[in-house]
C-alpha positions in Angstrom: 0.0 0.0 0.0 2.9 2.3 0.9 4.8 1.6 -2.4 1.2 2.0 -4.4 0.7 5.2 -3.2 4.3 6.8 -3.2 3.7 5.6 -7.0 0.7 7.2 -7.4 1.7 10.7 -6.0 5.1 10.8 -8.2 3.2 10.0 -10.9 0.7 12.7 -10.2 3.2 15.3 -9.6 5.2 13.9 -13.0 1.5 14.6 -14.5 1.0 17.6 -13.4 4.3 19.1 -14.4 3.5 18.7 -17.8 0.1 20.2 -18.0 -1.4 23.8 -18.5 -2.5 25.4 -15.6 -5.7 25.4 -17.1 -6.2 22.0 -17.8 -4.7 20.9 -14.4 -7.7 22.9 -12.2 -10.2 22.1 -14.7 -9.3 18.0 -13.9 -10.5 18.6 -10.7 -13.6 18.8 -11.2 -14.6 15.2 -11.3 -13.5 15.8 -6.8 -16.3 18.5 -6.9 -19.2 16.5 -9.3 -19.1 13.5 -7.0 -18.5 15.3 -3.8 -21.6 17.7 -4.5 -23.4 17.1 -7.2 -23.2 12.7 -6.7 -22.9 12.0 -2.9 -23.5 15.1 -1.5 -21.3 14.7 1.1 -21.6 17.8 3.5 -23.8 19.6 1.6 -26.8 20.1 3.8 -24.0 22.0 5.7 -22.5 23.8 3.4 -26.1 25.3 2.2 -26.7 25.8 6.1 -23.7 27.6 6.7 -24.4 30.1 3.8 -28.1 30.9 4.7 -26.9 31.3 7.8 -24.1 33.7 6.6 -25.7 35.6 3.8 -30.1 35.0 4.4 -31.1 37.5 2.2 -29.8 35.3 -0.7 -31.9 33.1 -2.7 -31.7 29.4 -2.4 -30.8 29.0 -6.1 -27.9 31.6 -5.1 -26.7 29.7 -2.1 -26.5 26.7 -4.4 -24.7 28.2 -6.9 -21.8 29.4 -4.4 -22.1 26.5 -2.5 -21.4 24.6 -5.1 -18.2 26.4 -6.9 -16.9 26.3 -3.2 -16.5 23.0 -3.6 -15.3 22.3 -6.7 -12.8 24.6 -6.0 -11.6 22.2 -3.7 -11.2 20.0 -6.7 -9.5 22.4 -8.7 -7.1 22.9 -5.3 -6.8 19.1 -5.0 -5.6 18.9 -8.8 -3.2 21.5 -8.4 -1.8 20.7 -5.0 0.7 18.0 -7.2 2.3 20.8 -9.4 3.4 22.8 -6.2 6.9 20.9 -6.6 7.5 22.5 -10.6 6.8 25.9 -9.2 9.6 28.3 -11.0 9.9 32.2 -11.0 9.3 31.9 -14.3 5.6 29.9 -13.6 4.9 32.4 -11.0 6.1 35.7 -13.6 3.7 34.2 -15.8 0.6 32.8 -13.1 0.9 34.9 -9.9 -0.2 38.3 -9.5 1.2 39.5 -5.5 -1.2 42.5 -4.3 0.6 44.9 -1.5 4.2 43.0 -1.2 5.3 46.4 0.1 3.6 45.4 3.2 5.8 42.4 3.6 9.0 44.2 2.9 7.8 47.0 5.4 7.5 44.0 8.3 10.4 43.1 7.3 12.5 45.9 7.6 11.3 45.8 11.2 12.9 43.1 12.0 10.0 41.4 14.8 9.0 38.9 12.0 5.6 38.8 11.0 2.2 36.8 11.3 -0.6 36.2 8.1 -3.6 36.1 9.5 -5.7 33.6 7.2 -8.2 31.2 6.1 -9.0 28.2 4.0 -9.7 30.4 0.7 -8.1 30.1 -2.6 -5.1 27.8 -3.1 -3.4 28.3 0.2 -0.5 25.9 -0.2 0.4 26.6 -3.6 0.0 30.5 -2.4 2.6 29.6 0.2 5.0 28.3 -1.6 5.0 30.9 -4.4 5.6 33.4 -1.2 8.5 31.6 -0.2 10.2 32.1 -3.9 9.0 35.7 -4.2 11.3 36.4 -0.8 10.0 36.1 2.5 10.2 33.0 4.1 7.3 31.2 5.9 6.0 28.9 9.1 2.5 27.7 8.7 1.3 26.5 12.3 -0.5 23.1 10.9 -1.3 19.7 12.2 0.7 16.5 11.1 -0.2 13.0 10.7 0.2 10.4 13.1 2.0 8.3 10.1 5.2 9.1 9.7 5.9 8.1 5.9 2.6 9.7 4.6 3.5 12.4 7.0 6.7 12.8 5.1 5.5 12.4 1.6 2.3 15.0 1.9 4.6 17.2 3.3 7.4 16.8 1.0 4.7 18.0 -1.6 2.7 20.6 0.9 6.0 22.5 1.3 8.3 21.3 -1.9 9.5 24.9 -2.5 10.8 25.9 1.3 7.5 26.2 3.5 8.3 25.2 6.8 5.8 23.9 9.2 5.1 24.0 12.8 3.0 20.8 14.6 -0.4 22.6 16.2 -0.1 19.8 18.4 3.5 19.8 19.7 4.5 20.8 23.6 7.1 23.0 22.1 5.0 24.9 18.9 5.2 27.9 21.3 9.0 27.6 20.9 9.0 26.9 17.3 7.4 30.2 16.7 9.5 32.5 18.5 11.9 31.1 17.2 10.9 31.9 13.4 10.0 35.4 14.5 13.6 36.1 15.8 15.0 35.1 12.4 12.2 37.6 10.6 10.3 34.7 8.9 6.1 34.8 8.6 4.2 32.6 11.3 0.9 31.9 9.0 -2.4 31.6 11.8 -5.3 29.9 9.9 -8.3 30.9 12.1 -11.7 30.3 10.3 -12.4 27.1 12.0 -14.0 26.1 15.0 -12.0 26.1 18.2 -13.7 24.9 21.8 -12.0 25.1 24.9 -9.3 25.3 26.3 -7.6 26.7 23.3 -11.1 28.6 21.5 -12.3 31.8 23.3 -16.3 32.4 22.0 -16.2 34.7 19.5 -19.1 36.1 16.5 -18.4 35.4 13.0 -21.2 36.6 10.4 -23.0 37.6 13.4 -23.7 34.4 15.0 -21.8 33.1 18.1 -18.8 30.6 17.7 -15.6 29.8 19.0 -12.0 31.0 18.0 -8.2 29.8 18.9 -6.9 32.6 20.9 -3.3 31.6 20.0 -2.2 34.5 17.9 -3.8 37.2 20.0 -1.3 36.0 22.6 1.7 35.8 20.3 0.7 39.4 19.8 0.7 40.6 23.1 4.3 38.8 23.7 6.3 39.6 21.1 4.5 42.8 19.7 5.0 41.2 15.9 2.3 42.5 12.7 -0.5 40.7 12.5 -0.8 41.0 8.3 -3.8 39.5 6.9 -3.2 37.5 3.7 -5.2 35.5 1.2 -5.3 34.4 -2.1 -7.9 33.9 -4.9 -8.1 32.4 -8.3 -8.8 35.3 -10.7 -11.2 36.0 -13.7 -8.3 35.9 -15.9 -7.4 32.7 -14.5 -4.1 33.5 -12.6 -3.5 33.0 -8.7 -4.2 36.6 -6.8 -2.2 36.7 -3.3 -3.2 39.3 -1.3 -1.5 41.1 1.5 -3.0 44.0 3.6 -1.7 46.1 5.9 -0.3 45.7 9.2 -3.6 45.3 11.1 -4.1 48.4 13.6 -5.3 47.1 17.0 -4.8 49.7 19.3 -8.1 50.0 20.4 -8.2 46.7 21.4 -5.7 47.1 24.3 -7.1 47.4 27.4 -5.6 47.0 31.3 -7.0 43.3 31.4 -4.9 40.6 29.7 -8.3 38.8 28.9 -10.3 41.4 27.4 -7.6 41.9 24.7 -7.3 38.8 24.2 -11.2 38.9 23.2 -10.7 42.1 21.4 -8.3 40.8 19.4 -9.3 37.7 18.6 -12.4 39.1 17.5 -10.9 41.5 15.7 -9.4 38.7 13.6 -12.5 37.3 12.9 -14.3 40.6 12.0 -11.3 40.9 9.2 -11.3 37.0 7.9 -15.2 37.9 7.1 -14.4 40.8 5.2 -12.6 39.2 3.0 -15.0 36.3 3.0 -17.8 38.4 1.6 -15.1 39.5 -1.3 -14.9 36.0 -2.6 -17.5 33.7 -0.9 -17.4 30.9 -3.6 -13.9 30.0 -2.8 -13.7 29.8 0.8 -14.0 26.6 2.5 -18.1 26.2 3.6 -18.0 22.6 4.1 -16.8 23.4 7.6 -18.6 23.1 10.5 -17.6 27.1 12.0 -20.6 27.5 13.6 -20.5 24.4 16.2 -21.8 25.5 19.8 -18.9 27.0 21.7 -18.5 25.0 25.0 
C-alpha cells in the first residue's frame, strides 16, 4: 500500500508538471461532481452555513456558491501535485502579488511577522510561491500520526521551502519565537472552530462561535504585525495573493490581559469575514464554524 501510493503521488506530480494550468484545475472537477453534485457529502452544511451567513440570498444563489466552493476544492486538489514545478518563471507568468510592500515593510522591522488567514483560494500553492518571491514562511498546521505519509504529503505541501510548525507539539510555542527572531512569517489559519481550552467564543457573520486565541497572545508577547493574507483564483485565470496592511489594533488594548485577548481575537475574525464576503465561492463552507462553543 505504501509503495502504491508513493507511486501514485510521483506519478501525479510527474503529470501535473507537464500540463497547462488550465487544464490541471479544470481536472479537478470530477472531486467536486461527485462530492456535490453525486454524494452530496456535506452539503446540507454547506447550504446551512451560507443561509446562515448571507439569508437575504436566494436558495438557487446559495447553491450556486455553494457549489463552486466545492469544486474549487477540486481544482485545489488537482493543483496541489504541481506545487513541486513551481519556478519564478511559472509564478512571472501565473501569480499576481497585491501589496508586497507590506511584507518588505514587516520586514524591515525586523520582529517577523504573522498572516492572519483562512481556507480560501489555493493556500499551499499561495505559500509556496511566497516563499520564492522572498520572504520565508512557518504555517502553524497539524501533522499526521503516520510518519511516511507524514513525510510524503509534506514533502509536496512545502516542496518549495514552507516550513511547518506541529499545532499539536509541547514546544509549537517555541518553534514560533523562534521563526520570529529570524524575521520569517508565522501563518495563523483561524476560520475554523476552536472549543476550549484553546477557542475563546467569538461572533463570525454575526452568530456566536468559537475561535483559537493563540495569535492574539503571540501578539501581546512579542508585539510582531498581524498581516492579513489570502489568495484567490482570478477571472483571468491567474493566482491573486493578497497582503494588507499591518492590522491596527490599538483599540483593542485594554488593562486586562483577557479582554484583549477577546478584542483581538475578535478583531481577527471581523477581518477574515471581510474578505470572506469578497470572494465567498472559494472559501471553504464545508466546515462546520458555527458548532456550539463549549
Amino acid at each position: 500500500m505504501r509503495l502504491l501510493l508513493k507511486f501514485f503521488v510521483n506519478l501525479m506530480v510527474f503529470i501535473s508538471s507537464l500540463v497547462p494550468r488550465r487544464w490541471l484545475r479544470k481536472s479537478g472537477s470530477w472531486v467536486g461532481f461527485l462530492w456535490f453534485d453525486v454524494f452530496g457529502f456535506r452539503k446540507k452544511i454547506v447550504l446551512d452555513n451560507l443561509k446562515l451567513a448571507f439569508p437575504e440570498w436566494t436558495d438557487q444563489q446559495r447553491k450556486a456558491v455553494g457549489r463552486e466552493s466545492v469544486y474549487q476544492l477540486g481544482y485545489n486538489f488537482a493543483e496541489f501535485f504541481f506545487i513541486p514545478s513551481v519556478t519564478p518563471e511559472w509564478i512571472a507568468k501565473n501569480v499576481v502579488f497585491h501589496g508586497w510592500e507590506h511584507v518588505e515593510n514587516a520586514r524591515a522591522a525586523g520582529k517577523g511577522m504573522f498572516f492572519l488567514t483562512l481556507h480560501l483560494g489555493n493556500g499551499d500553492l499561495a505559500c509556496n510561491t511566497i516563499v520564492l518571491n522572498g520572504q520565508s514562511v512557518n504555517l502553524i498546521t497539524k501533522r499526521f500520526k503516520t510518519k511516511w505519509f507524514d513525510d510524503l504529503w509534506f514533502s509536496i505541501r512545502g516542496a518549495k521551502g514552507v516550513q511547518y510548525i506541529d499545532a499539536h507539539a509541547p514546544n509549537n510555542a517555541f518553534e514560533i519565537l523562534k521563526a520570529l527572531k529570524k524575521n520569517s512569517a508565522v501563518v495563523f489559519v483561524l476560520d475554523q472552530f476552536m472549543g476550549r481550552p484553546f477557542g475563546i467564543e467569538t461572533s463570525f457573520f454575526g452568530k456566536k462561535t468559537g475561535t483559537a486565541y493563540g495569535l492574539a497572545l503571540f501578539v501581546q508577547k512579542t508585539k510582531a504585525p498581524v498581516l492579513p493574507i489570502y489568495t484567490y483564483e482570478g477571472e483571468d485565470k491567474k493566482l491573486h495573493v493578497v497582503v494588507e496592511p499591518a492590522m491596527d489594533t490599538a483599540s483593542c488594548v485594554t488593562d486586562d490581559k483577557d479582554q484583549t485577548t477577546l478584542n483581538l481575537t475578535q478583531s481577527y475574525c471581523d477581518k477574515l469575514e471581510e474578505i470572506v464576503r469578497k470572494h465567498p465561492e472559494q472559501w471553504m463552507w464545508v466546515h462546520r464554524r458555527w458548532k456550539d462553543f463549549r
